[in-house]
C-alpha positions as MATLAB code, in Angstrom:
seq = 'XXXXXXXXXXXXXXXXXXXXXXXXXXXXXXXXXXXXXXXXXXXXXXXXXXXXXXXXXXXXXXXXXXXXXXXXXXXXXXXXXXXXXXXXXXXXXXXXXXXXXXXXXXXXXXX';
ca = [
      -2.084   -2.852   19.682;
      -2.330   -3.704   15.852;
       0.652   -5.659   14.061;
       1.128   -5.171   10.164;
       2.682   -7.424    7.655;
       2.951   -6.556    4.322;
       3.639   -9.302    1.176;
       2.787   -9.349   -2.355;
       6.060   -7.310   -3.155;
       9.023   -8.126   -5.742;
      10.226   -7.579   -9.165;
       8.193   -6.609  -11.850;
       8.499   -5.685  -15.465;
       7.334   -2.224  -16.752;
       3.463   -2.174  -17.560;
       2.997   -5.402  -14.966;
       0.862   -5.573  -11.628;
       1.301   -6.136   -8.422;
      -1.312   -6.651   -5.644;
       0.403   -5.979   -2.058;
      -1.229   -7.174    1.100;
      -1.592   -6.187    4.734;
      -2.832   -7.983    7.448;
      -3.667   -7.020   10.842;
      -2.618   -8.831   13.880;
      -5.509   -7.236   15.344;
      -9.120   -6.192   14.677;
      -8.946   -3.300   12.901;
     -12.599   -2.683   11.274;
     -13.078    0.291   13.798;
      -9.810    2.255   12.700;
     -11.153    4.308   10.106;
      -8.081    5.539    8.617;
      -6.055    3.226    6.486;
      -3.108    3.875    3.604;
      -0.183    2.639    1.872;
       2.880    4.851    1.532;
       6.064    4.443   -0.479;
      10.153    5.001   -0.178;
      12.283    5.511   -2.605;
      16.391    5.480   -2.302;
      17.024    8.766   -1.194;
      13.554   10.498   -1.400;
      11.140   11.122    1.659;
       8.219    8.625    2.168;
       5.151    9.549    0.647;
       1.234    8.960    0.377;
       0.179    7.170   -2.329;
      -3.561    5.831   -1.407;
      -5.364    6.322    1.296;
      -9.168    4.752    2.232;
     -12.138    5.736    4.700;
     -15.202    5.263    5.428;
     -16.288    8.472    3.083;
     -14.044    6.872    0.000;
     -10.629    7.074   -1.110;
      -7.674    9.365   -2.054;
      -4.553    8.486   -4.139;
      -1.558   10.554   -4.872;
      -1.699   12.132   -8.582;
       1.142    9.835   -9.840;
      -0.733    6.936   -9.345;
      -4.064    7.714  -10.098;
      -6.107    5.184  -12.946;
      -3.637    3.054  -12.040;
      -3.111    1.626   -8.146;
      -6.588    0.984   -6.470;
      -6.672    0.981   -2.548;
      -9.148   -1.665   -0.649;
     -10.091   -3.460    2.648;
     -11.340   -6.497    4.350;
     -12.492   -6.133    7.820;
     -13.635   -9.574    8.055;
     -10.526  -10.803    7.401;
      -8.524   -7.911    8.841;
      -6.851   -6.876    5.474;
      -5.804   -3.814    3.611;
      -4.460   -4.226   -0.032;
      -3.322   -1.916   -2.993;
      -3.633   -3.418   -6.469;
      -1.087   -2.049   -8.716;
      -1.609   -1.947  -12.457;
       0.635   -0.736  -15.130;
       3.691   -0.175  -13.210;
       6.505    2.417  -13.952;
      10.210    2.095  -13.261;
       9.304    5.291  -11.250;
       7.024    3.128   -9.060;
       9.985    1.312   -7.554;
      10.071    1.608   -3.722;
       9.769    0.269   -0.352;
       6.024    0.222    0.175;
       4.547    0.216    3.639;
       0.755    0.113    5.071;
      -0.261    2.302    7.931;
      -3.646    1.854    9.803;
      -5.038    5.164   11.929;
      -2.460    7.738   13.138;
       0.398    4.988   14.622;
       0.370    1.730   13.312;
       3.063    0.737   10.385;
       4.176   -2.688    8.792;
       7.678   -3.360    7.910;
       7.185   -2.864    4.029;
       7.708   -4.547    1.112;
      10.086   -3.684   -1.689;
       8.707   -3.165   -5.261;
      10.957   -3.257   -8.330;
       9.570   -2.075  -11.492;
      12.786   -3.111  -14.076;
      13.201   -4.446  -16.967;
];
């Protein structure tokens, strides 16, 4: 069983970063599968990053701009967010393999 806690969120103005955390109750350098995922008000959850051992994906609106990562030694996935858009704003959660979710963290890109 893996526990995830996700921090690093809050508000932001347009153009600022953000680097969100998630760490892992659990060991979790043999899960090969990690991501972060966003919800909006009213609007489906989606993929934005994803990372494996063969590289990493990210959704088209936030590519050049959010870069997905991991620490197995310390148990941690992250997602460094660079030149945010008001468009950006959302509850962002981190999912390890095919079951495993945090609680999210909101993100507020405003001016």
């Amino acid at each position: 069983q893996v526990r995830l806690v996700e921090s690093g969120g809050g508000l932001v103005q347009p153009g600022g970063s953000l680097r969100l955390s998630c760490a892992a109750s659990g060991s979790i350098f043999r899960i090969n599968l990690m991501g972060w995922y966003r919800q909006a008000p009213g609007k489906q959850r989606e993929l934005v990053a994803l990372i494996t051992n063969g590289g990493t994906n990210y959704a088209d609106a936030v590519k050049g701009r959010f870069t997905i990562s991991r620490d197995n030694a310390k148990n941690a996935l992250y997602l460094q967010m660079n030149n945010l858009k008001p468009e950006d704003t959302a509850v962002y959660y981190c999912k390890v393999g095919l079951a495993f979710w945090g609680q999210g963290t909101q993100v507020t890109v405003s001016s």
